[in-house]
N, CA, C and O atoms as a Tinker XYZ file with bonds, in Angstrom:
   448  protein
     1  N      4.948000  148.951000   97.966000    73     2
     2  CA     6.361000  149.124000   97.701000    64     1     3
     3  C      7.165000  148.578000   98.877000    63     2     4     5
     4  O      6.737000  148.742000  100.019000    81     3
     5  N      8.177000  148.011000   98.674000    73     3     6
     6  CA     8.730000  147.118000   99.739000    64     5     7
     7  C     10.231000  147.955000  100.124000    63     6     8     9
     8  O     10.607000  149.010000   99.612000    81     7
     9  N     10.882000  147.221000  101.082000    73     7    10
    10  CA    12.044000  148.557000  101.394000    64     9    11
    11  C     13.394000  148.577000  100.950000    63    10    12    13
    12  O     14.357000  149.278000  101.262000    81    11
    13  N     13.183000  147.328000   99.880000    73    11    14
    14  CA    14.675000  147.252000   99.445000    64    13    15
    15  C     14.934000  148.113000   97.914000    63    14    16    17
    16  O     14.378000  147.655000   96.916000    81    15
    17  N     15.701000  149.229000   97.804000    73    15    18
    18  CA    16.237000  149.712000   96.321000    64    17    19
    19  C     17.265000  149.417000   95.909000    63    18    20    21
    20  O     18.135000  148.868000   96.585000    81    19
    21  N     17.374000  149.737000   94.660000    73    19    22
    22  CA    18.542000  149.801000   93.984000    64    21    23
    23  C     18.867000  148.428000   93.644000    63    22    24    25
    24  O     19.959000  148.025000   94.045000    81    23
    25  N     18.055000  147.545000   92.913000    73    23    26
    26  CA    18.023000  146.384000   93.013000    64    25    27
    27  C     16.798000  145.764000   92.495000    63    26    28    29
    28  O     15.743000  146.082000   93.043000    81    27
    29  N     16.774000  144.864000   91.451000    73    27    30
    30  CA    15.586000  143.937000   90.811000    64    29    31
    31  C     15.246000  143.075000   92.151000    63    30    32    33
    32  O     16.003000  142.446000   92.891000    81    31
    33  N     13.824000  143.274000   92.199000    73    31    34
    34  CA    12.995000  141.836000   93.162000    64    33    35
    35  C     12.436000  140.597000   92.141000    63    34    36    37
    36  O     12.192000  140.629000   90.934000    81    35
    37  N     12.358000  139.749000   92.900000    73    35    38
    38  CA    11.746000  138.124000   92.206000    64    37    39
    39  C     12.557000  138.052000   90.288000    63    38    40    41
    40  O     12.152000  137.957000   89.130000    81    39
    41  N     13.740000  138.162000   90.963000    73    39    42
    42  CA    15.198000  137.465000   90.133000    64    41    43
    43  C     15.664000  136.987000   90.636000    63    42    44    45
    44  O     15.606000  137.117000   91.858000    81    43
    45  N     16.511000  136.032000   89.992000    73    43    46
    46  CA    17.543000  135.421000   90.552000    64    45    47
    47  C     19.296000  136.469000   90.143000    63    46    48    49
    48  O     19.870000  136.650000   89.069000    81    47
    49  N     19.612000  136.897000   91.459000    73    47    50
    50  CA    20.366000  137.930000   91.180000    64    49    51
    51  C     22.441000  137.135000   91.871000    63    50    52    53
    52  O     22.884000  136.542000   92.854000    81    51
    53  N     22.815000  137.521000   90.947000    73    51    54
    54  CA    24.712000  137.156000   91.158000    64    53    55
    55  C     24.984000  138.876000   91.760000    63    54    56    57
    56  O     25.096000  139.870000   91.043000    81    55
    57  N     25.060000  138.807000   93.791000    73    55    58
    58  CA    25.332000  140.042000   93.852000    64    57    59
    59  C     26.311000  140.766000   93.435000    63    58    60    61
    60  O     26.209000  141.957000   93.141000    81    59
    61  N     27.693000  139.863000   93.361000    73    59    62
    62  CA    29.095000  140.532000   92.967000    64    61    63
    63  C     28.832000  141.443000   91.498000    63    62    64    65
    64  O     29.509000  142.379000   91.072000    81    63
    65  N     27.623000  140.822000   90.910000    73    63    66
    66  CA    27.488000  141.704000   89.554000    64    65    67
    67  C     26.814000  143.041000   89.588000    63    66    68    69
    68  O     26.889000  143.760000   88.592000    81    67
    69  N     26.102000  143.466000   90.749000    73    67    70
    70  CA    25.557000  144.289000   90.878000    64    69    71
    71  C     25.724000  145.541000   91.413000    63    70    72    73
    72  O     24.861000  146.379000   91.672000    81    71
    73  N     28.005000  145.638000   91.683000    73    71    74
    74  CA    28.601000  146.482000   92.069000    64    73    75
    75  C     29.357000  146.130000   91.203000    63    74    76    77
    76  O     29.463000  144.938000   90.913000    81    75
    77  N     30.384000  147.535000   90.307000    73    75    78
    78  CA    31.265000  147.705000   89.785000    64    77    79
    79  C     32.946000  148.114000   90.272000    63    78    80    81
    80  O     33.189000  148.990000   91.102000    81    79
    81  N     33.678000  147.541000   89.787000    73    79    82
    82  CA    35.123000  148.502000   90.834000    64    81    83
    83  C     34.968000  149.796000   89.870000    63    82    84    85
    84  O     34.241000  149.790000   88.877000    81    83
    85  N     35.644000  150.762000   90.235000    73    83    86
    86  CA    36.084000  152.271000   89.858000    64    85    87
    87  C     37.538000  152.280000   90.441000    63    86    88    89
    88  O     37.909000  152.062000   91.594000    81    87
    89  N     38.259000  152.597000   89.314000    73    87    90
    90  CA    39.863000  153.029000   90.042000    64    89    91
    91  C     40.063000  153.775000   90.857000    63    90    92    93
    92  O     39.523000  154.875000   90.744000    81    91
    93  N     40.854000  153.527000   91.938000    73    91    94
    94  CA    41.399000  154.587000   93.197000    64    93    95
    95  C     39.915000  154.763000   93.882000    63    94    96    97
    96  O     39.912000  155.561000   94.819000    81    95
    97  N     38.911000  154.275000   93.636000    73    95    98
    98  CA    37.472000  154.519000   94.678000    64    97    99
    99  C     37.326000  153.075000   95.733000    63    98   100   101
   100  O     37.931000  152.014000   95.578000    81    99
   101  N     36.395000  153.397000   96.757000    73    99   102
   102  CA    35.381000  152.583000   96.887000    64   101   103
   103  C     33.992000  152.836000   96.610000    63   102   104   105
   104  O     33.700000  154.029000   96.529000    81   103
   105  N     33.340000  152.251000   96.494000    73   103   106
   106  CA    32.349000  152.460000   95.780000    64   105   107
   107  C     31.110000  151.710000   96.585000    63   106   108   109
   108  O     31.353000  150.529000   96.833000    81   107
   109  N     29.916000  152.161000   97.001000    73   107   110
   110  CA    28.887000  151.653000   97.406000    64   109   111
   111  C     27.575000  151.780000   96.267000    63   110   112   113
   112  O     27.474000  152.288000   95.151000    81   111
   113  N     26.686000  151.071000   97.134000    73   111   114
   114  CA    25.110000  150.535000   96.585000    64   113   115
   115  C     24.346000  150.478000   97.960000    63   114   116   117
   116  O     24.454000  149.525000   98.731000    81   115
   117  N     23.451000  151.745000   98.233000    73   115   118
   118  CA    22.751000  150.823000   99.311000    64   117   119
   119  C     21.436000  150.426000   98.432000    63   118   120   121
   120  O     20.872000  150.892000   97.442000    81   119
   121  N     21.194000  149.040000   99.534000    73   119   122
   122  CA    19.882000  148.473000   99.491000    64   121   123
   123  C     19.293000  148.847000  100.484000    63   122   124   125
   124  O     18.299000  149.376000   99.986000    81   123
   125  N     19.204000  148.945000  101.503000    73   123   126
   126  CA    18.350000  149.503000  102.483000    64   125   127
   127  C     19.008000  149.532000  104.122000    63   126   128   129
   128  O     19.526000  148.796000  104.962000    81   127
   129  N     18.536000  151.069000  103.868000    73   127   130
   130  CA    18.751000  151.322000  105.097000    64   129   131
   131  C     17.881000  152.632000  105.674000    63   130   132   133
   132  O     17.579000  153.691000  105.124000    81   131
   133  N     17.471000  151.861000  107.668000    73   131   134
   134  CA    16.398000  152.358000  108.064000    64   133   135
   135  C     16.617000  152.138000  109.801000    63   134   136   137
   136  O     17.758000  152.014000  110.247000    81   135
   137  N     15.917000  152.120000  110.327000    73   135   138
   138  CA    16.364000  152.272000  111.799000    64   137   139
   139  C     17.387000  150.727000  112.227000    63   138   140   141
   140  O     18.428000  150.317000  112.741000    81   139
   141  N     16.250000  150.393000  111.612000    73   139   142
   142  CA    16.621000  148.512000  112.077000    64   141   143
   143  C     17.575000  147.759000  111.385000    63   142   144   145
   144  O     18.137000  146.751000  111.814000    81   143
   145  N     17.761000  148.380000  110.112000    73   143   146
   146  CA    19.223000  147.465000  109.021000    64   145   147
   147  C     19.873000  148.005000  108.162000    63   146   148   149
   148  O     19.098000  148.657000  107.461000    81   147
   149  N     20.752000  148.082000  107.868000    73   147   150
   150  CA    21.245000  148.497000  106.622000    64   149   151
   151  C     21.994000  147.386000  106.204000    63   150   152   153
   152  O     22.543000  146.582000  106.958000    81   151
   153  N     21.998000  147.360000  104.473000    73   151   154
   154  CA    22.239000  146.335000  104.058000    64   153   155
   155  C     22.926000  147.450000  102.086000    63   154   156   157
   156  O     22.220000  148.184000  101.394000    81   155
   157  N     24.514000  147.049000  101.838000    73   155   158
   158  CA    25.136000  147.895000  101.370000    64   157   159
   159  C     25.970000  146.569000  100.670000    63   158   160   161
   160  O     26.366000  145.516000  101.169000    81   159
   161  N     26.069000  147.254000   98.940000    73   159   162
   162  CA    27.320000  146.412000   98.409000    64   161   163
   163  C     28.446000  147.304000   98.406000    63   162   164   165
   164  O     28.095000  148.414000   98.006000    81   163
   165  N     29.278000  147.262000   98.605000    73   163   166
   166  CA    30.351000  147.431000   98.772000    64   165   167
   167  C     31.854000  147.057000   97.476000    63   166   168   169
   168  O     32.141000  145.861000   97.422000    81   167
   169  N     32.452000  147.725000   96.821000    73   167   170
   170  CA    33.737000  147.062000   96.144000    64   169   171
   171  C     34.544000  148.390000   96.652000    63   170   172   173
   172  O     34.103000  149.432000   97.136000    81   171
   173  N     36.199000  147.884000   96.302000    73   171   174
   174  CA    37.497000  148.627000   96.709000    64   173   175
   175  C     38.037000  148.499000   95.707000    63   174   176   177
   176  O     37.685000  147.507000   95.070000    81   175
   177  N     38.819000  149.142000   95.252000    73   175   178
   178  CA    39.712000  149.104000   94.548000    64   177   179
   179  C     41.001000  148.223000   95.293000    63   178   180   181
   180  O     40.747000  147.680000   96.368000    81   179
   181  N     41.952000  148.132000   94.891000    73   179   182
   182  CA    43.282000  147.493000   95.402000    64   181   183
   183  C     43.781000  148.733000   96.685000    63   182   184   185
   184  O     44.044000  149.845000   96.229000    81   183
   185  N     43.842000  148.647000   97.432000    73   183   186
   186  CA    44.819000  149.809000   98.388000    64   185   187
   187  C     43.799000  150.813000   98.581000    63   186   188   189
   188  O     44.295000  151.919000   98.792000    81   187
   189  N     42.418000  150.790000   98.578000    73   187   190
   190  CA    41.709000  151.486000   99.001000    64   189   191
   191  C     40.516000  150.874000  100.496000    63   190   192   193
   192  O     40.157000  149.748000  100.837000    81   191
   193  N     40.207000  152.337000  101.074000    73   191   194
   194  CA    40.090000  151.605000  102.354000    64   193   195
   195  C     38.874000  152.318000  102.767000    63   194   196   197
   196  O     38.341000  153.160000  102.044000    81   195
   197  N     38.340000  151.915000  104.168000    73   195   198
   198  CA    37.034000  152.615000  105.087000    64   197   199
   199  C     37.985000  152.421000  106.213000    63   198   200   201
   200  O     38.389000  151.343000  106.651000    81   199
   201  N     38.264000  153.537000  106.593000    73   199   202
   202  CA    39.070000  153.946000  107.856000    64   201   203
   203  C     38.537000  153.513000  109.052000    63   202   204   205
   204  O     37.407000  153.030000  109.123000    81   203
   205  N     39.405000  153.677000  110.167000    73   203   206
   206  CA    38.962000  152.818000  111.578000    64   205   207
   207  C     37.525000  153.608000  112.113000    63   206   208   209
   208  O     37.704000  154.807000  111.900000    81   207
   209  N     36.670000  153.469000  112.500000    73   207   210
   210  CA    35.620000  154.073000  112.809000    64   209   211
   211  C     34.661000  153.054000  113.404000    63   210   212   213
   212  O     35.016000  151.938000  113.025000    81   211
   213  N     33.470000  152.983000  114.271000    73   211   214
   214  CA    32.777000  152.018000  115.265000    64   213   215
   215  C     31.341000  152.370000  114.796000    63   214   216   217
   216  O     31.099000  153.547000  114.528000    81   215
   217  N     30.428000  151.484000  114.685000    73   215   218
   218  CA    29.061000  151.258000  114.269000    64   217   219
   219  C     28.240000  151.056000  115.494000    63   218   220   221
   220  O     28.682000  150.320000  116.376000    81   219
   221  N     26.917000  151.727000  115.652000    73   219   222
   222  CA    25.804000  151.288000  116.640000    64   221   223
   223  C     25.479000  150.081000  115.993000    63   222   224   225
   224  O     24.323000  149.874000  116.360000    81   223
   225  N     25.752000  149.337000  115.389000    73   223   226
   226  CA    25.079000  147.723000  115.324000    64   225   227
   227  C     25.490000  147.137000  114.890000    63   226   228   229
   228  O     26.276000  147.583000  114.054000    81   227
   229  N     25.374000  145.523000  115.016000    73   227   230
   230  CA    26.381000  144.541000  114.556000    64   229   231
   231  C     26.500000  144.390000  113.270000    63   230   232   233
   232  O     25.475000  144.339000  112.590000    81   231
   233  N     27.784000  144.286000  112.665000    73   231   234
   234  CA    27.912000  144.445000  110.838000    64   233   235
   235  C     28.475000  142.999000  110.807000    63   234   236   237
   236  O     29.342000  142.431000  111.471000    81   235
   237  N     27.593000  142.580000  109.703000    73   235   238
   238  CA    28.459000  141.540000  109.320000    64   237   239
   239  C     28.390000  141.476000  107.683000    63   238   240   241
   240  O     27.424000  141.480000  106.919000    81   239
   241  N     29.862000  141.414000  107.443000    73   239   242
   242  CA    30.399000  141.607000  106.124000    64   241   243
   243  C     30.673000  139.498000  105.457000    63   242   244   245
   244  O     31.151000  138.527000  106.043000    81   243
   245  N     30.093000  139.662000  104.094000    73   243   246
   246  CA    30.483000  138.359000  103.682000    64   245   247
   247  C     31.444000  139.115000  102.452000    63   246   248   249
   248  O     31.041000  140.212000  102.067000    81   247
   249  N     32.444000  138.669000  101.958000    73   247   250
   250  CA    33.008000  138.877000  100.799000    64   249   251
   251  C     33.059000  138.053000   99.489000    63   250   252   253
   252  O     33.818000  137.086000   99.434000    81   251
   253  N     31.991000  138.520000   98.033000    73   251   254
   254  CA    31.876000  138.384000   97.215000    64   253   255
   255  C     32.841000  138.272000   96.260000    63   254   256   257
   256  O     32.802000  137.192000   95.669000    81   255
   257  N     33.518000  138.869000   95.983000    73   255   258
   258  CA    35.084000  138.933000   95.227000    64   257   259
   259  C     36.329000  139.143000   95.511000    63   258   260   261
   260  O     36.524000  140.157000   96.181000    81   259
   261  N     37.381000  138.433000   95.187000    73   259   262
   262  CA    38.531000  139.084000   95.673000    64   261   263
   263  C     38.819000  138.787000   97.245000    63   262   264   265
   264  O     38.337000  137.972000   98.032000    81   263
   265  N     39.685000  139.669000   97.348000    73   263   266
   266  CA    39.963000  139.529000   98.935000    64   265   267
   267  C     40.343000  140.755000  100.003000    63   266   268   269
   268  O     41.141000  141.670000   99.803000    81   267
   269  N     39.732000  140.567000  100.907000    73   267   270
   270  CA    39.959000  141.934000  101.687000    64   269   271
   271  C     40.266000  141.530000  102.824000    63   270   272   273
   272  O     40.266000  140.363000  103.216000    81   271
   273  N     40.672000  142.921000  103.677000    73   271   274
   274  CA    41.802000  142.685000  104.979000    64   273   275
   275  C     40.469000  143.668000  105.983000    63   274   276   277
   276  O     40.248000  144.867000  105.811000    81   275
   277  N     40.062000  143.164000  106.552000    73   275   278
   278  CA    38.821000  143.508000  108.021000    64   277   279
   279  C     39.834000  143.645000  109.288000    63   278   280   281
   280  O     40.637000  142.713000  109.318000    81   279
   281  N     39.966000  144.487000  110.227000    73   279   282
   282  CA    40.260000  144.835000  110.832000    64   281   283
   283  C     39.458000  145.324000  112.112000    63   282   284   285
   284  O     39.130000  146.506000  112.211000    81   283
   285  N     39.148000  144.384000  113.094000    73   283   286
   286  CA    38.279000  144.378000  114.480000    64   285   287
   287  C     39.004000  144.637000  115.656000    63   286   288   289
   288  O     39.666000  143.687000  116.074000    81   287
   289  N     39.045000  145.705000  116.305000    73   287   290
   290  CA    40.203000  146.002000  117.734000    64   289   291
   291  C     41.384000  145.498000  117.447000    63   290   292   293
   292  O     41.661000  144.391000  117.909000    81   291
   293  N     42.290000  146.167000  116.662000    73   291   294
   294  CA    43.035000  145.970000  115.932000    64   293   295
   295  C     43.789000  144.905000  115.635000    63   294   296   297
   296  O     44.944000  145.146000  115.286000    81   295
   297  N     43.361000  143.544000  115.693000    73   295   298
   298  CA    43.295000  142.680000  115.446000    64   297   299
   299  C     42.969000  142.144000  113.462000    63   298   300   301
   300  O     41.849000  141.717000  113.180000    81   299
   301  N     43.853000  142.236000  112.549000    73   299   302
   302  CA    43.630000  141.838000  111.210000    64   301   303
   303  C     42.890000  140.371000  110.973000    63   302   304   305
   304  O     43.030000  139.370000  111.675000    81   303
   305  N     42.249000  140.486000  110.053000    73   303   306
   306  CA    41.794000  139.352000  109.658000    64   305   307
   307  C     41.600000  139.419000  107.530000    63   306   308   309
   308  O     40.817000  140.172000  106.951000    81   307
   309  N     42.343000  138.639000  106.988000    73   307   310
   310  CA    42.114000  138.391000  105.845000    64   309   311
   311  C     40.935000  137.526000  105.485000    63   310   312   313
   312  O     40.810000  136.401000  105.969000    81   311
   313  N     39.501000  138.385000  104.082000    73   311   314
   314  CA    38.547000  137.587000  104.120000    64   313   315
   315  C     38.951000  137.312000  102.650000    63   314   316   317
   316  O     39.822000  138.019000  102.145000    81   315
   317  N     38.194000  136.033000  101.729000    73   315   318
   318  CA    38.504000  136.087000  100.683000    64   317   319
   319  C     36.890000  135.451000  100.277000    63   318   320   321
   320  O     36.068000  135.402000  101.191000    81   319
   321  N     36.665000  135.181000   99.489000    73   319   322
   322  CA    35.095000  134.912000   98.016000    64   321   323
   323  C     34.793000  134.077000   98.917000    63   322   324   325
   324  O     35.673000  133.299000   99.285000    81   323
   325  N     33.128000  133.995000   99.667000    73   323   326
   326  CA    32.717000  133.185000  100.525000    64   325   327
   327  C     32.752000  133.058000  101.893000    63   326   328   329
   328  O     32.178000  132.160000  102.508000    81   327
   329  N     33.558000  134.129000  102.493000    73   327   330
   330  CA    34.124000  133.737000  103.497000    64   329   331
   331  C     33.191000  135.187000  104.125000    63   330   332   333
   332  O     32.910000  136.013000  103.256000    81   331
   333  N     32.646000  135.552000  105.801000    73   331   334
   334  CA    31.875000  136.015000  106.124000    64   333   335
   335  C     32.979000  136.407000  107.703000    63   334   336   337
   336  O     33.949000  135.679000  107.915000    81   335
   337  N     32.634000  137.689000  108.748000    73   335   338
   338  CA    33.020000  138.527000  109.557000    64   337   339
   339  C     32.056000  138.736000  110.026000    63   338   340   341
   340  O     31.032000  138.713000  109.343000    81   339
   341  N     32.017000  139.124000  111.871000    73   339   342
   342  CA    31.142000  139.842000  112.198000    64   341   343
   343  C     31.710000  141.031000  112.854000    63   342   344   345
   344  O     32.498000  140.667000  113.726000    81   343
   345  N     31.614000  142.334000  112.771000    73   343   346
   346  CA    32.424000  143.640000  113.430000    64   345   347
   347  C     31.528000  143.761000  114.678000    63   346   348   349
   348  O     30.600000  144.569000  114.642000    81   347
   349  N     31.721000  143.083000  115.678000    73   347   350
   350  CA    30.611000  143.904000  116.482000    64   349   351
   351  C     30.578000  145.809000  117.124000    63   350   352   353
   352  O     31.343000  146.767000  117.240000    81   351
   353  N     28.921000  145.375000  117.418000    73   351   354
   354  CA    28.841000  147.146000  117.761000    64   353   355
   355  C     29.892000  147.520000  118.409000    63   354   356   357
   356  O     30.671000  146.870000  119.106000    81   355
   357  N     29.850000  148.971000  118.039000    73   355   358
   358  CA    30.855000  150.037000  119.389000    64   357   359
   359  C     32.461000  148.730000  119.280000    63   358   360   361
   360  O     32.862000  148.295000  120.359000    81   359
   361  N     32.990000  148.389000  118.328000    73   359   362
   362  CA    34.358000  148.284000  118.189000    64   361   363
   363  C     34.526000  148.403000  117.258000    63   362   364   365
   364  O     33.979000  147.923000  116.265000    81   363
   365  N     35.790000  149.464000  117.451000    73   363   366
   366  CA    36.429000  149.712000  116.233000    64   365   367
   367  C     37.138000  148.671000  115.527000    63   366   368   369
   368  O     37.730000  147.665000  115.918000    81   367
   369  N     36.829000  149.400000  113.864000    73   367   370
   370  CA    36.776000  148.266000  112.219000    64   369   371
   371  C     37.086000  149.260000  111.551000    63   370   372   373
   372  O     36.763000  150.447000  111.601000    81   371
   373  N     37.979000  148.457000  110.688000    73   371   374
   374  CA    38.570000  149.236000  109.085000    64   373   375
   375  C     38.090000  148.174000  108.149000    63   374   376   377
   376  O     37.865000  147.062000  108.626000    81   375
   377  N     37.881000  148.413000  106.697000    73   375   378
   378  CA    37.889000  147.941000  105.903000    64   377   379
   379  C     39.325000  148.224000  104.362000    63   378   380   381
   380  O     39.406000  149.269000  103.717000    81   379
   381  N     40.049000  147.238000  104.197000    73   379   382
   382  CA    40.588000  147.477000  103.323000    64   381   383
   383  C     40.960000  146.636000  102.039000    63   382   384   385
   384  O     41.244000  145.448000  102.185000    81   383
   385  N     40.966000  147.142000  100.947000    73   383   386
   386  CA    40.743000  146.499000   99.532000    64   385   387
   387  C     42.875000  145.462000   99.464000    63   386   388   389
   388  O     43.835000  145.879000   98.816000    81   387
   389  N     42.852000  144.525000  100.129000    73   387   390
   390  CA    43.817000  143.790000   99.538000    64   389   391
   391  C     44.421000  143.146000   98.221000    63   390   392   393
   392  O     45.496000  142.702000   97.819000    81   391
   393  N     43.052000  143.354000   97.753000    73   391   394
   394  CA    43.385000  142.970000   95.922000    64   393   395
   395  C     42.201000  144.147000   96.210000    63   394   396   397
   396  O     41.911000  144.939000   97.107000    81   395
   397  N     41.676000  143.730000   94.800000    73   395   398
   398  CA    39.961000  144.339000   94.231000    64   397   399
   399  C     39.299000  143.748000   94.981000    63   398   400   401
   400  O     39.715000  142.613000   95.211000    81   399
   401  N     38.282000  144.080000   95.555000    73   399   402
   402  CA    37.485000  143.317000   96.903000    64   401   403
   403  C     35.500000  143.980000   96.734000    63   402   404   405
   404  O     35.196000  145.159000   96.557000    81   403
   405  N     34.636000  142.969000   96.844000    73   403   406
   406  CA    33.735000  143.273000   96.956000    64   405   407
   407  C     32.944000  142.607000   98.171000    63   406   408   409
   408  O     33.237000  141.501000   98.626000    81   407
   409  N     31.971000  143.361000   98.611000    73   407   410
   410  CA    31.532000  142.707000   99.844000    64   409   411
   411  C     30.299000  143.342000  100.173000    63   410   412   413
   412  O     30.096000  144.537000   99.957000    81   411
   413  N     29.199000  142.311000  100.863000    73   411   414
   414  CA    27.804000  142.694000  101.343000    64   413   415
   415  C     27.914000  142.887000  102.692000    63   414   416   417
   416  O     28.124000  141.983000  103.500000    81   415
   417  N     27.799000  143.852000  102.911000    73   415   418
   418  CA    27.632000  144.495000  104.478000    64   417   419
   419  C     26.014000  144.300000  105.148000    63   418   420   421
   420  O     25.098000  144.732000  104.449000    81   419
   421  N     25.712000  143.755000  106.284000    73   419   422
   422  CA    24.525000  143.981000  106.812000    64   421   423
   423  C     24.342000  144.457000  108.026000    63   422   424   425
   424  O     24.155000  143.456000  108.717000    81   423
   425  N     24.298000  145.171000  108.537000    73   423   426
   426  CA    24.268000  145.885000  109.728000    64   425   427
   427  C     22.485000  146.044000  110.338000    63   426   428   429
   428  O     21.443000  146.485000  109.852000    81   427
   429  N     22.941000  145.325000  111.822000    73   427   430
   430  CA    21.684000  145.181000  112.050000    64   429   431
   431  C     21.696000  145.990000  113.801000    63   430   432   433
   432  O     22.415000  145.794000  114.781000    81   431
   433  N     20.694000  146.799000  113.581000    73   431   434
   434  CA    20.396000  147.920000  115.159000    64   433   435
   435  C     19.728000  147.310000  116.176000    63   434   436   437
   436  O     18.507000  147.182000  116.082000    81   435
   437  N     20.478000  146.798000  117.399000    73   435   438
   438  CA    19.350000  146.216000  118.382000    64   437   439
   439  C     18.356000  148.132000  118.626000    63   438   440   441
   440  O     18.648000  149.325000  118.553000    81   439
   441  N     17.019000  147.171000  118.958000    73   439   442
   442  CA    15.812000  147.975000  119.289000    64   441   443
   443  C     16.389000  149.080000  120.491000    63   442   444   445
   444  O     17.324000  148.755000  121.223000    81   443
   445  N     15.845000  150.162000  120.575000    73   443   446
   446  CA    16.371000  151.237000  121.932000    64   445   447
   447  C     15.732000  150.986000  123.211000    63   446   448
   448  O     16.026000  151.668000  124.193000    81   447
């Protein structure tokens, strides 16, 4: 058994399809997460958000649908379909749904 769930292996998979929006939510999917990665789909609704808060490891968000507003030491940045962020560790990041917004988060833990 391998460590990724919530998710078909040896498909060819369209991730944006594999998260739904929900009104007034955000909404997650993890695929895996464990000391060393986490790896999460992510959608927002319009005006919905992940508040300012700081990660032990580097996240880097690509955005699948739509468009969203990333926020790194408070510094804004608009992402839109294709377009990729890196939050590094220990600085504070918001995430917020500027339209409907979906996005693959990967967060990766340097070793202790």
């Amino acid at each position: 058994m391998g460590i990724l769930k919530n998710i078909n292996i040896s498909e060819v998979l369209t991730l944006k399809d594999e998260i739904t929006y929900q009104k007034g939510q955000v909404v997650s999917k993890t695929l895996v997460q464990n000391d060393s990665v986490g790896i999460t789909l992510f959608s927002f609704d319009k005006g919905e958000e992940i508040s300012t808060h700081e990660s032990g490891g580097d996240a880097f968000v690509t955005c699948l649908d739509g468009v969203g507003k990333i926020t790194v030491d408070g510094v804004e940045h608009i992402i839109k379909e294709g377009e990729s962020i890196v939050m590094p560790a220990r600085h504070p990041h918001a995430v917020y749904g500027e339209e409907q917004f979906k996005m693959l988060l990967v967060v990766v833990f340097a070793k202790q």
